[in-house]
C-alpha positions in Angstrom: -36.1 17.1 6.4 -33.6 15.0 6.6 -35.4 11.3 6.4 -36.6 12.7 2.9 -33.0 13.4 1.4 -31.5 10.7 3.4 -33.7 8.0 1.1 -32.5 4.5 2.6 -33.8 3.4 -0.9 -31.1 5.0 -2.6 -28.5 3.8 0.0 -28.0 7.7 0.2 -25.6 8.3 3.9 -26.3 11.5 6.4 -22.8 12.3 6.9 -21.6 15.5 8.7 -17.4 15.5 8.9 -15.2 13.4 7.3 -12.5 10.9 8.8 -10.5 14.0 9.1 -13.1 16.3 11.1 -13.6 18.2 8.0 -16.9 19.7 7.6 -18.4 18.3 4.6 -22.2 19.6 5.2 -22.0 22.6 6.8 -25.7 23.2 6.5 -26.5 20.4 9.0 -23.8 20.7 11.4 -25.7 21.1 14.3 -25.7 24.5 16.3 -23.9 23.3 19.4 -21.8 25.1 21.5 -18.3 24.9 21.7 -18.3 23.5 25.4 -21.3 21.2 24.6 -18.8 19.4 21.7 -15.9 19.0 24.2 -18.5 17.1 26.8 -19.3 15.3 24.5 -16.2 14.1 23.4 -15.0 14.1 27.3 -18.3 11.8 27.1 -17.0 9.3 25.0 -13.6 8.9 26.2 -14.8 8.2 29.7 -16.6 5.3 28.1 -13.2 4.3 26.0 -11.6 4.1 29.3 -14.6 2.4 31.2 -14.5 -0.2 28.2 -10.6 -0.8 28.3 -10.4 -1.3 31.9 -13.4 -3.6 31.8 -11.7 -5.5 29.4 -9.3 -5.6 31.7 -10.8 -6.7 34.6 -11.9 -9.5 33.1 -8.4 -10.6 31.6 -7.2 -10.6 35.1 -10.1 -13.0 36.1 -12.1 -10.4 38.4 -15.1 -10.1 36.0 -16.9 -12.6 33.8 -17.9 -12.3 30.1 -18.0 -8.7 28.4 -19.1 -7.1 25.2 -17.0 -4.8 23.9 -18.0 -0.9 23.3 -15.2 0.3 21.2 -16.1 1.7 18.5 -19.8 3.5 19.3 -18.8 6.2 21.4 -20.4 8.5 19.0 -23.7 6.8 18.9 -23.9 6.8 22.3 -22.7 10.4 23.4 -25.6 11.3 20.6 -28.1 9.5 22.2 -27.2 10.3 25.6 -27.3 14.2 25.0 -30.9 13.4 23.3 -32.8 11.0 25.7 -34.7 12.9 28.9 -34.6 11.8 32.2 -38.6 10.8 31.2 -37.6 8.5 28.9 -37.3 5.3 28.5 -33.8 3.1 27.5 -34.3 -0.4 26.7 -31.1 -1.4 25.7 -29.5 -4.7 24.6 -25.7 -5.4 25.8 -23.8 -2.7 24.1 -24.9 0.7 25.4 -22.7 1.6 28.0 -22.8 5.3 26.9 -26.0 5.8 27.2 -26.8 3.9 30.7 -24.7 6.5 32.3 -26.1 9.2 30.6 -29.5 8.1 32.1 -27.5 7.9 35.3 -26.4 4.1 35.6 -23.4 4.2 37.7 -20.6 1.8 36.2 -20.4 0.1 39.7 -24.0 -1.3 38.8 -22.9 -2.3 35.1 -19.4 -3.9 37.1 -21.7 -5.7 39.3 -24.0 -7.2 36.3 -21.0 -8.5 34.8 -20.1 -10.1 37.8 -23.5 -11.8 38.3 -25.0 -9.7 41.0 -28.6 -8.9 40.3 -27.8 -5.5 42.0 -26.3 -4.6 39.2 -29.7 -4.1 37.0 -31.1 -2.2 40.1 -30.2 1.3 38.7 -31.4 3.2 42.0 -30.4 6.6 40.1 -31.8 6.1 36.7 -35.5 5.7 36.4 -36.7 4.0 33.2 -34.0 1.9 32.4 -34.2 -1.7 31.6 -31.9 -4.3 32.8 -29.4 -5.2 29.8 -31.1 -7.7 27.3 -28.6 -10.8 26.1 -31.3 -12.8 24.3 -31.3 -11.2 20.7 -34.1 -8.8 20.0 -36.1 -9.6 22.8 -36.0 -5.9 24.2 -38.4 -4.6 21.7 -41.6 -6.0 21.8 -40.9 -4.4 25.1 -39.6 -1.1 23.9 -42.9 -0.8 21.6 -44.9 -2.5 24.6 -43.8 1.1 26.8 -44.3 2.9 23.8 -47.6 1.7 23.4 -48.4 2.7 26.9 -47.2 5.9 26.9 -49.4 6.5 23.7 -52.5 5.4 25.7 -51.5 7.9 28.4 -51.3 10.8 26.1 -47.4 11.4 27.2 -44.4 13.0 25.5 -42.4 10.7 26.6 -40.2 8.2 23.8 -38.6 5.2 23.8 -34.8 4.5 23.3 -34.1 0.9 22.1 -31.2 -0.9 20.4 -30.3 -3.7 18.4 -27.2 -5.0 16.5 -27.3 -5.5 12.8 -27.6 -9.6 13.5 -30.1 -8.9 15.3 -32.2 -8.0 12.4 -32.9 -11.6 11.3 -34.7 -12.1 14.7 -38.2 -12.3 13.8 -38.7 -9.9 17.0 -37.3 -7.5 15.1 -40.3 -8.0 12.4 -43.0 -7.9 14.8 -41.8 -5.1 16.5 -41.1 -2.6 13.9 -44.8 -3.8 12.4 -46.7 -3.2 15.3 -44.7 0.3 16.3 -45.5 1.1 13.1 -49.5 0.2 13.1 -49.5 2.0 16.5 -47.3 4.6 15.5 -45.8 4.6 18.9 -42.6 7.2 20.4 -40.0 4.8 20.2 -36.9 5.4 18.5 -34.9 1.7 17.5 -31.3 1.8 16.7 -29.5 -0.3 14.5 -26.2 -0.7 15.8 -24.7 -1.7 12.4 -21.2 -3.0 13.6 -20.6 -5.6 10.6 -20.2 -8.1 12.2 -23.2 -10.7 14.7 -19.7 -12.4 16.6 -18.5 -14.1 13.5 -21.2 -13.9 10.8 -21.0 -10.7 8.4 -24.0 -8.0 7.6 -23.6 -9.4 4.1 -24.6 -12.6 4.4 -27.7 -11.1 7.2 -29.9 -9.7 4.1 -29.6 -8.6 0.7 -31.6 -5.4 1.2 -29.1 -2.1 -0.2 -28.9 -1.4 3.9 -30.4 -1.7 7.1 -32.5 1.3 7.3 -34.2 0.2 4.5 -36.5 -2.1 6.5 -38.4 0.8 7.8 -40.1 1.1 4.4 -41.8 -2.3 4.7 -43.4 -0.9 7.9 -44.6 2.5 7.3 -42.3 4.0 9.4 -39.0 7.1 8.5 -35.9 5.0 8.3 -32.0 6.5 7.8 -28.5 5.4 7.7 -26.1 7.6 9.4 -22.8 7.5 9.6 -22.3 6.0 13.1 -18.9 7.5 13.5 -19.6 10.8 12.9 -21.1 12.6 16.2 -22.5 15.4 14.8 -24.5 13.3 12.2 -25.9 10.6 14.9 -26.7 13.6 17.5 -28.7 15.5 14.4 -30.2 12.1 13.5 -31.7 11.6 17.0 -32.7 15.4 17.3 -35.0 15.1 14.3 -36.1 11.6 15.3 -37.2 12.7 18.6 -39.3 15.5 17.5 -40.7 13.4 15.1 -41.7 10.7 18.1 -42.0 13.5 20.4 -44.9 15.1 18.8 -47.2 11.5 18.5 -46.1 11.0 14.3 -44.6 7.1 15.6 -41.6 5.3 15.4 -38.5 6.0 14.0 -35.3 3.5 12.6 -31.9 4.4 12.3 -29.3 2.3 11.1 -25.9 3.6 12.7 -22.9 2.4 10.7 -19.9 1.7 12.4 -17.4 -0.8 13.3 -17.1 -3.2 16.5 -13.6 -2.3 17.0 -12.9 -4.7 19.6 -14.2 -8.6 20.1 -17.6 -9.5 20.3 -17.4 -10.6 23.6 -14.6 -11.6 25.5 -15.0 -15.0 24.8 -14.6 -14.1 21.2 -11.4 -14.2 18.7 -12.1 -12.0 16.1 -8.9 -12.6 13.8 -10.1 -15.9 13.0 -13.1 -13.9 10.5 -11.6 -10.9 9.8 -8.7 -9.2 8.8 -6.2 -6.5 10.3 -6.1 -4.3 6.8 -10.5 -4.7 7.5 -9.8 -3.1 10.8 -7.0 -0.8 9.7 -9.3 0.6 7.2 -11.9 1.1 9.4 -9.7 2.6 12.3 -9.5 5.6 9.9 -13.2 6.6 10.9 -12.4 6.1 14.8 -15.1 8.2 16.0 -13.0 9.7 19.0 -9.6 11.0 16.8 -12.3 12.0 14.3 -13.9 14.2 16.3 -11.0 15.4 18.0 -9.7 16.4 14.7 -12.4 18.7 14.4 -11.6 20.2 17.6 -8.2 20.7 16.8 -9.4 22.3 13.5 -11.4 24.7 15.3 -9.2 25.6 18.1 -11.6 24.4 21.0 -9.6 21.4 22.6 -7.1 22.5 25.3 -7.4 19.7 27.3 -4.4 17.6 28.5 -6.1 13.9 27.2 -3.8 11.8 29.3 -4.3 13.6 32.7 -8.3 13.0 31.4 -7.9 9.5 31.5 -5.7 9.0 34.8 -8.9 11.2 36.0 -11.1 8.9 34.4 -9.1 5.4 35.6 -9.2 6.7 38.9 -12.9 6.7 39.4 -13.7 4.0 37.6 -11.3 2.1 39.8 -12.8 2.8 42.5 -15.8 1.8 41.4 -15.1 -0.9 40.1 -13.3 -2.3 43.9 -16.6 -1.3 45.1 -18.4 -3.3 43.2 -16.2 -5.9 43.8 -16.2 -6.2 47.5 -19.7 -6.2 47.5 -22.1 -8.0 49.9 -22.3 -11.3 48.6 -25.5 -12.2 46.3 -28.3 -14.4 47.9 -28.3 -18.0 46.2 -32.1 -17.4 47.3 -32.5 -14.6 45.0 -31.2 -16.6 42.4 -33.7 -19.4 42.6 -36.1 -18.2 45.3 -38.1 -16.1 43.2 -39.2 -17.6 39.8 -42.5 -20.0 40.9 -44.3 -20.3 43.9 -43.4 -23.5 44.5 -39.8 -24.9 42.8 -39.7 -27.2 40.3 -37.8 -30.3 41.0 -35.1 -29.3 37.8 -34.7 -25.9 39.8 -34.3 -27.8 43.0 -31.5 -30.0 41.3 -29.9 -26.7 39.7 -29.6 -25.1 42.9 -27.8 -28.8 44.9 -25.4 -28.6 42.4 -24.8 -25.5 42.8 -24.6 -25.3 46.1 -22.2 -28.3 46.4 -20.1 -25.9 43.9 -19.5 -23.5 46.4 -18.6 -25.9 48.8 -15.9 -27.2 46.6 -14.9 -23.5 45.7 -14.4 -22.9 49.3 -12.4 -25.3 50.3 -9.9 -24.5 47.7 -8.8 -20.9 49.4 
């Protein structure tokens, strides 16, 4: 129902509440239950806090390069209460929120971003890809599993995502064509965030949106208002019936705002400005939905004793994950050919004599 009023053609929006939790489509609010919308905002402040502190972390020299999640809580929680433990999540580098909803621990996602290989084990979350950093690599593979899963006569689906540069990949071409001549379970997001680092959406395409590009491929597409939770989470609901019962692939473009840097290697007041992120602070997904909360009466929770909760474990996660067993320079080169290369071989000296050095500076 809704990918046929939700036209991407006519740039229409599936928007639920407004920047002030207002209900502004009462007929679509989903039928969730009180305590199911206050998990899922508890949800998505427990990755606010997971994101500060890894930001964190790495500003005190204890972790190496991070992306940023600010700003997609909602997308996330929505997906998360969607996706079965069956299903698949290839993600890219931006879905913290749903890796631990599929059960990745955030001692495994401290440890990738430290350069431990654990850290992509996920020994309690089956069918989960490692995080992809190469843009739009993850899915050909997404529609690969969802290809397979088709052959198998499954009802499993396929949970993959993509940023909005990330569209100009011509992976993102071939894999949208061939989920849609295989009409395969998978389910790709758009995470529409404005911005691929530096370069804006605008200058990316010229099509009216993102969602658009489904039509070129046979396949439903939507834009949702990625901010709003209840709009993303009915979004997903009707895309995964659709998947679910074997009519193909879905595209949603989720419109939001990368609230923090790309990376942390990344200065984003050198391309935009603080009224751009001023103005889009007023759709904040978290005070957003909280607003609603307030409105109906539901949230009784004291936030800041949450989050010294929430700090706490993640802490201690995070010192496990630092004081790990240190990682096998063999399983970093020891694995890739049968017999090494002679560049490998080089790679690995030099980096060997770099520890040596290292060492003898404590």
């Amino acid at each position: 129902m809704i990918f046929d009023e939700f036209n991407p053609s006519e740039d229409k929006i599936l928007r639920v509440i407004d920047n002030d939790g207002e209900v502004i489509r009462p007929d679509l609010i989903p039928d969730l239950t009180d305590e199911t919308v206050v998990k899922a905002y508890k949800t998505m402040l427990f990755e606010r806090v997971a994101d500060e502190m890894a930001i964190s972390y790495q500003r005190q020299g204890r972790m190496f390069t991070y992306p940023s999640n600010k700003g997609h809580e909602a997308i996330h929680a929505a997906a998360g209460m969607i996706i079965g433990p069956d299903d698949w999540l290839v993600p890219a580098f931006r879905e913290i929120g749903v890796m631990l909803a599929k059960g990745v621990t955030m001692k495994e996602i401290f440890l990738y971003y430290n350069g431990n290989e654990h850290g992509s084990n996920f020994k309690n979350a089956p069918r989960v890809l490692p995080v992809n950093v190469p843009i739009g690599t993850q899915l050909s593979h997404a529609v690969g599993i969802g290809y397979s899963i088709k052959y198998r006569k499954k009802n499993d689906i396929v949970f993959t995502f993509i940023g909005d540069g990330g569209t100009s990949e011509g992976d993102f071409s071939e894999s949208l064509n061939f989920a849609g001549v295989w009409q395969v379970p998978v389910i790709f997001t758009i995470q529409n965030n404005q911005y691929a680092i530096s370069v804006p959406v605008s200058t990316q395409t010229k099509s009216v949106n993102l969602a658009v590009k489904s039509i070129a491929f046979g396949i439903p597409g939507i834009k949702v208002d990625g901010n709003d939770f209840f709009a993303m989470y009915l979004a997903y609901r009707e895309a995964s019936e659709h998947a679910r019962t074997g009519k193909g692939a879905v595209l949603i473009e989720a419109l939001t705002y990368r609230s923090g840097a790309h990376t942390t290697s990344d200065d984003p007041s050198r391309y935009r400005t603080k009224e751009e992120e001023e103005r889009w602070g007023l759709s904040d997904p978290m005070p957003r939905l909280k607003k609603f909360m307030e409105r109906k009466g539901i949230w009784k929770e004291d936030e800041d004793s949450l989050r010294d909760q929430y700090k706490n474990e993640i802490d201690n996660q995070f010192l496990e994950a630092e004081n790990f067993a240190p990682y096998s320079l063999d399983d970093v080169f020891g694995y890739m050919y049968t017999e090494m290369p002679e560049d490998l071989k080089k790679q690995k000296e030099e980096y060997e004599q770099f520890l040596t050095w290292k060492g003898s500076r404590r």
